[in-house]
N, C-alpha and C positions, 0 to 999 in steps of 0.2 A: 599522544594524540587524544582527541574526545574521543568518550565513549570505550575506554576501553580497562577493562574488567583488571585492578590489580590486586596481587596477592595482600594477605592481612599483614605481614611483617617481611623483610628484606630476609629474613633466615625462618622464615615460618612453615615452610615449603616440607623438609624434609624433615620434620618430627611430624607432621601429617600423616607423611606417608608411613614410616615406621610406623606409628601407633595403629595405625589403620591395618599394617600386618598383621601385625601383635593381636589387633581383635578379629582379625578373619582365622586365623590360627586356633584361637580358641574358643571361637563359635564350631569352626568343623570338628574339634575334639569334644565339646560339649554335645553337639549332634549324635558323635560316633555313644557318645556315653548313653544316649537315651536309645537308641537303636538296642546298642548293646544290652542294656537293661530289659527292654523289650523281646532280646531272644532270648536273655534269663529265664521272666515271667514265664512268657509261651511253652519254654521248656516245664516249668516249672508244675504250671496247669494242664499239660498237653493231657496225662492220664486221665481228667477226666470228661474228655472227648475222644480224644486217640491214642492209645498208647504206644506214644514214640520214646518215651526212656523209662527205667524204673528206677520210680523215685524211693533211694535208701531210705531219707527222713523228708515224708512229703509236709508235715506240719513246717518243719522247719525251712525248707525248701520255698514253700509260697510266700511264707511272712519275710525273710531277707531277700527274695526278690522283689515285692513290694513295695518296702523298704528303698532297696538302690533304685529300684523306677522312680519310687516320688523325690529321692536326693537328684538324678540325676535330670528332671523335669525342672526342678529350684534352680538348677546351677544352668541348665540351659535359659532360663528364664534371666535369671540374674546375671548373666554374660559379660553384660557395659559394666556392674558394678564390679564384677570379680577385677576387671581392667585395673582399680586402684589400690587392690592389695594384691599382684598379678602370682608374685613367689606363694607364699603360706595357702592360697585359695588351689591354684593346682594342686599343693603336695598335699594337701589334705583329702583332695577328690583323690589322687591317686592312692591313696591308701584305702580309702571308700574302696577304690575297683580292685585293688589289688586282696581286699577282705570279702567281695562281692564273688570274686573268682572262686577264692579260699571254699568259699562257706555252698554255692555252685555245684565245684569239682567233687568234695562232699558228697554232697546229694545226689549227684547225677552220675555214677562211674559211667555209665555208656559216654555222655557227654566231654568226659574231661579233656580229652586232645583239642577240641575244638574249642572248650572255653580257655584252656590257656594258651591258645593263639591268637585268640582274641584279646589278650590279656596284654600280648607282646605290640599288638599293635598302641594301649594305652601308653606304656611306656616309654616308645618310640617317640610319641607327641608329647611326650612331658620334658624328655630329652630336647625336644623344641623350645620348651616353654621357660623351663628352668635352668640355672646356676649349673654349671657342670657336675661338679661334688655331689651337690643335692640330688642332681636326678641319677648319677651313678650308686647312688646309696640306695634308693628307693628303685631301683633295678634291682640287686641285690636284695636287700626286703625282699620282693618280687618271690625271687626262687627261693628265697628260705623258708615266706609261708608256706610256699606248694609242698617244698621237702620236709616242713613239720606237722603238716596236714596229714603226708601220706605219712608219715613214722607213728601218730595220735592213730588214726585212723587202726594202722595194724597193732598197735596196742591194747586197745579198746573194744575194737569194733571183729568179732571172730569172723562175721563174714565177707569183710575186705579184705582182696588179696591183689591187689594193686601192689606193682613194681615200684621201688626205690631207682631203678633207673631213670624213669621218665622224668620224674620232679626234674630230676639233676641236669637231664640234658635243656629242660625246657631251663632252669636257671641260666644255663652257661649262656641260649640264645638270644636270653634277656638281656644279658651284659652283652653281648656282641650286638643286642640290637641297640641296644644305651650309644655303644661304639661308633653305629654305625650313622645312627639319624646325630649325634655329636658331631661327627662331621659335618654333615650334612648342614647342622646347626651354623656352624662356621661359615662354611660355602656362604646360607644364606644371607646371612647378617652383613658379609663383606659386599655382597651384591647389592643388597639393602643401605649400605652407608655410600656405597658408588651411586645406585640410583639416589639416592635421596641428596649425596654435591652435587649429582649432574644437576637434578632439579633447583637444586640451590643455586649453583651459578647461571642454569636460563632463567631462574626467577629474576637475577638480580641482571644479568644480560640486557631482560626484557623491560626491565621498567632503566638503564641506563642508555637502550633505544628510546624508550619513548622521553625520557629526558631531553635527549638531545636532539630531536624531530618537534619538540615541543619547544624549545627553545632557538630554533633555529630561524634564521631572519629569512629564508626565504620559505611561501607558502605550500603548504602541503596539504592537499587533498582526495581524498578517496571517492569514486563517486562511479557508480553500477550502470547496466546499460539500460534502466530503467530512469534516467539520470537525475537518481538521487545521491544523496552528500550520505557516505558512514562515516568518513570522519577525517576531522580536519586539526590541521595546529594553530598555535596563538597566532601565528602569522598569518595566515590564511585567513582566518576570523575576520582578522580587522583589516586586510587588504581588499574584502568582497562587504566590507559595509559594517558588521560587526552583527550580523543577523539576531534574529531570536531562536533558542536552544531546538523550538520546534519546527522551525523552517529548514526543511532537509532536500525541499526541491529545487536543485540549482535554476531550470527555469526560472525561480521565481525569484530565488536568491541574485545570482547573476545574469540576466539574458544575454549579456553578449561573451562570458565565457560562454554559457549553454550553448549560444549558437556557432565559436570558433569549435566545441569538441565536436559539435553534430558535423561541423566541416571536417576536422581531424579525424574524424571515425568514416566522413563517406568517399573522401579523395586521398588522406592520407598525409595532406599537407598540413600546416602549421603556418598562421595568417604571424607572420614577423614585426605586425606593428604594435608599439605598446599601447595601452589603454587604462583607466580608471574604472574602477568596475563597480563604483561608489559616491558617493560627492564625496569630497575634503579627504580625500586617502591619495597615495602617490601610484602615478604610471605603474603597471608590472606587464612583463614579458611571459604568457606564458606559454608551457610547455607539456606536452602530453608522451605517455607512455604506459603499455599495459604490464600489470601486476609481475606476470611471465608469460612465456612464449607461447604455451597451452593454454593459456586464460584468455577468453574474450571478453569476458561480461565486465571488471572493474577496472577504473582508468585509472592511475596515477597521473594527477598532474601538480606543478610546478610555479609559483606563480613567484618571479624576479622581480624584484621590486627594484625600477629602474634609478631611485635617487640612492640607492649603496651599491648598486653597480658603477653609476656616476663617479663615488665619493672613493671607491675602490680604483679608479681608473686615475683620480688626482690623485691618491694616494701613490701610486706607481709613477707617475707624471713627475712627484714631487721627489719621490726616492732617485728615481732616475737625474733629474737635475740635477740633486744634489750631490752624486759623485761625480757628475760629470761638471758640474761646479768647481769640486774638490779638483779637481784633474787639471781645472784649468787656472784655478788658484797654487798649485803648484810650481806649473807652469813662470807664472808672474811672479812671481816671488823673486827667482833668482835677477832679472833684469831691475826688476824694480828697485831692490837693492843695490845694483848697481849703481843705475841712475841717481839713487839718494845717496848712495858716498863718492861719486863724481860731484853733484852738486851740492856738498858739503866740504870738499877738497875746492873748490872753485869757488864759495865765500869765504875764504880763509887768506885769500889772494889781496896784495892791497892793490893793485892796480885796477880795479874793477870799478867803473860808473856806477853810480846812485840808481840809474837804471839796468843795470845791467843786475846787482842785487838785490834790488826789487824782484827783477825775475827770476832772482837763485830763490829768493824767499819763497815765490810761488810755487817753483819745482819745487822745494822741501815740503810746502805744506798739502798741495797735492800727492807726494808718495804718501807721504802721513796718514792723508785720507786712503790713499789707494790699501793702502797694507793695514789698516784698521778692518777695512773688507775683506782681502782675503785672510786675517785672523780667525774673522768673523762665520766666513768656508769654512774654514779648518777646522774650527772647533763643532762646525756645526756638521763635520762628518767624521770625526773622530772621538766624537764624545764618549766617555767612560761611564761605567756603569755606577752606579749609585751605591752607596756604602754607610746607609741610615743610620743612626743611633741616637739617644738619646740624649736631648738638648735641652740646657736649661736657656727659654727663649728670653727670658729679662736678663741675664746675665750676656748672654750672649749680641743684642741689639746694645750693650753700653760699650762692648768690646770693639764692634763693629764700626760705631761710631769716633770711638777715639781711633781707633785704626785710618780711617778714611778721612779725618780731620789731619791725621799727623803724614798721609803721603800727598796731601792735596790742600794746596793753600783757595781758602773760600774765598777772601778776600771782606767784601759787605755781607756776603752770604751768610743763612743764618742755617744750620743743622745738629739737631736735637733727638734725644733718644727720652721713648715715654715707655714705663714699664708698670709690672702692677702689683700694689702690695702681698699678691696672694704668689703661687708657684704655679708659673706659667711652665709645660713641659711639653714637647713635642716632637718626632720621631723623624730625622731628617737628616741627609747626610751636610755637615757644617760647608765644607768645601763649595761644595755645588749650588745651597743659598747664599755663602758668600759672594757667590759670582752674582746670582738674579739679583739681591739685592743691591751690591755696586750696579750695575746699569740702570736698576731705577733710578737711583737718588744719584747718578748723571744725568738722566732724563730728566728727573726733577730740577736738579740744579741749570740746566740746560732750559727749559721747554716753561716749567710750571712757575713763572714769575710776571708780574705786573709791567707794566712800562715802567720807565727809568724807578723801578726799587726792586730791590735787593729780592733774592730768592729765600723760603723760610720753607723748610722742608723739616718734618718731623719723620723719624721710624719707630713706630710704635708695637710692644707686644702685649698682647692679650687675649682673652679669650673670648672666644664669639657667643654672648648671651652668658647666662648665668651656668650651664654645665658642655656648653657649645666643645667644639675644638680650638687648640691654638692658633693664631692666625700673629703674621707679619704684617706690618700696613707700611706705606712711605706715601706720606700726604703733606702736598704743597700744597700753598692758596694763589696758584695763576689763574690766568684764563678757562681752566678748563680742556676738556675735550667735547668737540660739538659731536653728536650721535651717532651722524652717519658717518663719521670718522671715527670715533667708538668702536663701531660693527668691526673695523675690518684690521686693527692697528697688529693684532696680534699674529694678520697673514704673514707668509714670507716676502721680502723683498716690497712690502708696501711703506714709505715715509711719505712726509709732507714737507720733511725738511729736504733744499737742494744739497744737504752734505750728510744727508743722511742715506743709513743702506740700508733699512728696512730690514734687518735681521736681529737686531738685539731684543725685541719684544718676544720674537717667535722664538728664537734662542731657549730665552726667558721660560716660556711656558713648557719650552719641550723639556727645560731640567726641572720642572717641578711636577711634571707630570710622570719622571722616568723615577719621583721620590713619594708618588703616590699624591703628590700637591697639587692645590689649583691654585691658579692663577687667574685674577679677572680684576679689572675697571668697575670701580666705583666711582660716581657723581660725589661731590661733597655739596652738601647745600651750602647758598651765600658764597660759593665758586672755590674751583681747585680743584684736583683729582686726589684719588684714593688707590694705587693698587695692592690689593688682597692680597697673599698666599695664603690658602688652609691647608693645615701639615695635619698629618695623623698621630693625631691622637694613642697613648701610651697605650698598648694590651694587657690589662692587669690578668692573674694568674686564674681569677675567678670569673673573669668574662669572658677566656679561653674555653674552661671547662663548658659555661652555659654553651 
């Protein structure tokens, strides 16, 4: 429908969302890093305002906390960029903090429990951020600096007397925290690729509703109790006039929907007569109903457009006959055969008057007629599905030709097959144009001829225009077809002739339409008709792909 907001791409939805994890993730670890560095410092400097630790190596103490504050201020800064080297940029900060701790615990014996719990929380987030392996390695790292710290320390240093227990234990919880946000890791990531299909398939949901509300023939519009338009479909559009993008006020757009919703919103009814709500646009029916049951303010309405309710209603009118056609063509069949081999057993007779076999001739040539009709049912409610392939159409119109010449004596008649020196090809099942074209070029033979001369019917294949599709033609030079008989030849059951039944045109059309072909009357200038077939056209492998 208009106006409404769609995603960048049918699968763009859920690398959005993941990426946008992935950097909230590493801005809060970048956060915790500047923090962190920030209790470093304070520690670091506390002595010379308050003495809350004593600093073993206060030179060296200040200068690597400094140090990690101004890395860990860069990397909080440069956040979006770290995103496109996301592995090597962690593991290198986390080495940063795992030597920031190191060099810390050092300097600060009072301090040290607390900065390597802090230390367990970086690690934790890296086990987020990073490759399993990697970050299980660098947990590990982890506790071997602390446990080579404290062994340097008692080697060197005579007045550290820091336990070897602690390192160790704080190692082990390193690895069990690696362990545990690892999972953790998993959990998320699974949640993250479910949210990120769900998103995926309402992205793609959402724009295959509005496809189909956008394409739909009957009109659809939204419209507040303020009674303005948010938004409508193609149908809708051009059923209310075809407005300007800025014309949002139905008052202004429609007055007389405006004034049936102002009725539908204050009585409740629904005014049942159709109207044009436009000049030169067809009748619509319409129809009002709110958003949901709690919603008052926007209205859905509905607006039926009453010439394909019409065309829906013949179309059912016509389906209907037609079995019930078939039903009664059934029916006839069996009697009427009888009739014609009683009155074919009955001119075989010699005792039979010159009048009396005149009107056995008549009985024979009216079942003739009669069972040409109900063939004519039958086929037209048992027809088989279509079984295209590809046709060479110049070969196939000389085939046709000599076919139709050898089961059917012309007499004066003249019928000719025109082809074209190029390769005409077209996609069609043989069978089923063999049928449409026999009833033209009986039509032809029949209908398209001069007074006392001869009928000259050609079936011609070719292509339509210089890259056109292929087309079938059968053009005779009679009389013509006058216009307003034109308009309507291709209805069911409409002739002009009195021995005609009015089905072999529609027939006609309905099997070239069931092969993806059209079928229409062309005018010939200097007189005659022309009827068309356009077949489809071959699908080459490279205009599949485009």
């Amino acid at each position: 429908m208009s106006n409404v907001a769609r995603p960048r791409s049918l699968f763009s939805v859920g690398s959005a969302v993941g990426g946008e994890t992935t950097r909230r993730e590493l801005y809060f670890f970048n956060l915790f890093r500047v923090l962190q560095a920030c209790i470093y410092t304070g520690l670091a400097y506390s002595p010379l305002a308050v003495a809350w630790v004593d600093l073993r190596y206060p030179l060296f103490a200040r200068v690597s906390s400094i140090v990690y504050l101004l890395f860990a201020l860069i990397a909080f800064v440069q956040t979006d960029l770290w995103l496109r080297r996301l592995t090597p940029n962690v593991a290198i900060a986390l080495v940063f903090d795992v030597l920031a701790a190191v060099f810390a615990i050092a300097s600060m014996q009072e301090a040290s429990g607390g900065i390597a719990i802090l230390l367990m929380f970086n690690i934790g987030a890296a086990a987020l951020l990073l490759p399993p392996r990697l970050a299980g390695a660098l947990a590990v790292f982890g506790g071997i600096a602390l446990t080579v710290q404290v062994l340097v320390l008692r080697l060197y240093d005579e007045r550290y007397d820091g336990s070897l227990l602690e390192p160790v234990l704080f190692a082990m919880a390193y690895v069990a925290s690696y362990g545990l946000f690892s999972v953790l890791r998993k959990q998320m990531r699974a949640t993250e690729a479910l949210a990120e299909q769900r998103g995926t398939d309402l992205a793609n949901l959402s724009q295959v509703n509005e496809m189909i509300i956008r394409r739909m023939k009957t009109g659809v519009l939204v419209v507040d109790d303020a009674n303005r338009i948010h938004q409508m479909n193609e149908s809708a559009w051009m059923l209310i006039g075809s407005p300007k993008p800025d014309l949002r006020d139905l008052g202004t757009v429609a007055p007389e929907l405006s004034r049936r919703l102002y009725h539908w919103r204050t009585t409740g009814r629904t005014d049942t007569k159709a109207v044009a709500l436009a000049e030169d646009v067809p009748e619509v029916l319409p129809r009002f109903t709110r958003l949901s049951p709690n919603e008052a303010t926007n209205v859905l309405i509905f607006l039926d457009d009453t010439s394909l309710v019409s065309r829906r209603a013949e179309e059912l009118t016509l389906s209907s006959l037609g079995r019930l056609s078939a039903s009664i063509a059934h029916e006839i069949r069996n009697p009427l055969a009888a009739i014609s081999y009683s009155a074919q057993l009955l001119a075989e007779s010699e005792e039979l008057s010159q009048a009396d076999q005149r009107m056995v001739e008549i009985i024979n040539n009216h079942c003739g007629r009669a069972n040409d009709v109900v063939e004519n049912i039958l086929q037209l409610s048992r027809r088989e599905r279509s079984r295209p392939e590809l046709v060479d159409i110049n070969a196939w119109v000389v085939n046709f030709v000599d076919e139709y010449k050898a089961s059917n004596d012309l007499g004066q008649d003249h019928l000719r097959p025109v082809t074209q020196p190029r390769l005409v090809d077209g996609l069609v099942d043989p069978q089923q144009l063999q049928q449409v074209v026999w009833n033209l070029v009986q039509n032809a033979l029949r209908y398209g001829r001069l007074p006392a001369e001869p009928a000259r019917v050609a079936v011609i294949a070719r292509l339509l225009g210089e890259k056109g599709p292929p087309v079938v033609e059968v053009v005779d030079r009679g009389p013509g077809i006058p216009p307003k008989v034109a308009a309507q030849i291709f209805e069911p059951f409409f002739t002009t002739h009195e021995y005609g039944t009015g089905l072999g045109l529609y027939l006609a059309r309905q099997l070239c339409e069931a092969n993806q072909a059209a079928l229409e009357y062309v005018p010939v200038a200097g007189g005659g008709s022309c009827f068309r077939i356009t077949l489809v056209t071959q699908i080459t492998p490279h205009a599949a792909r485009g």
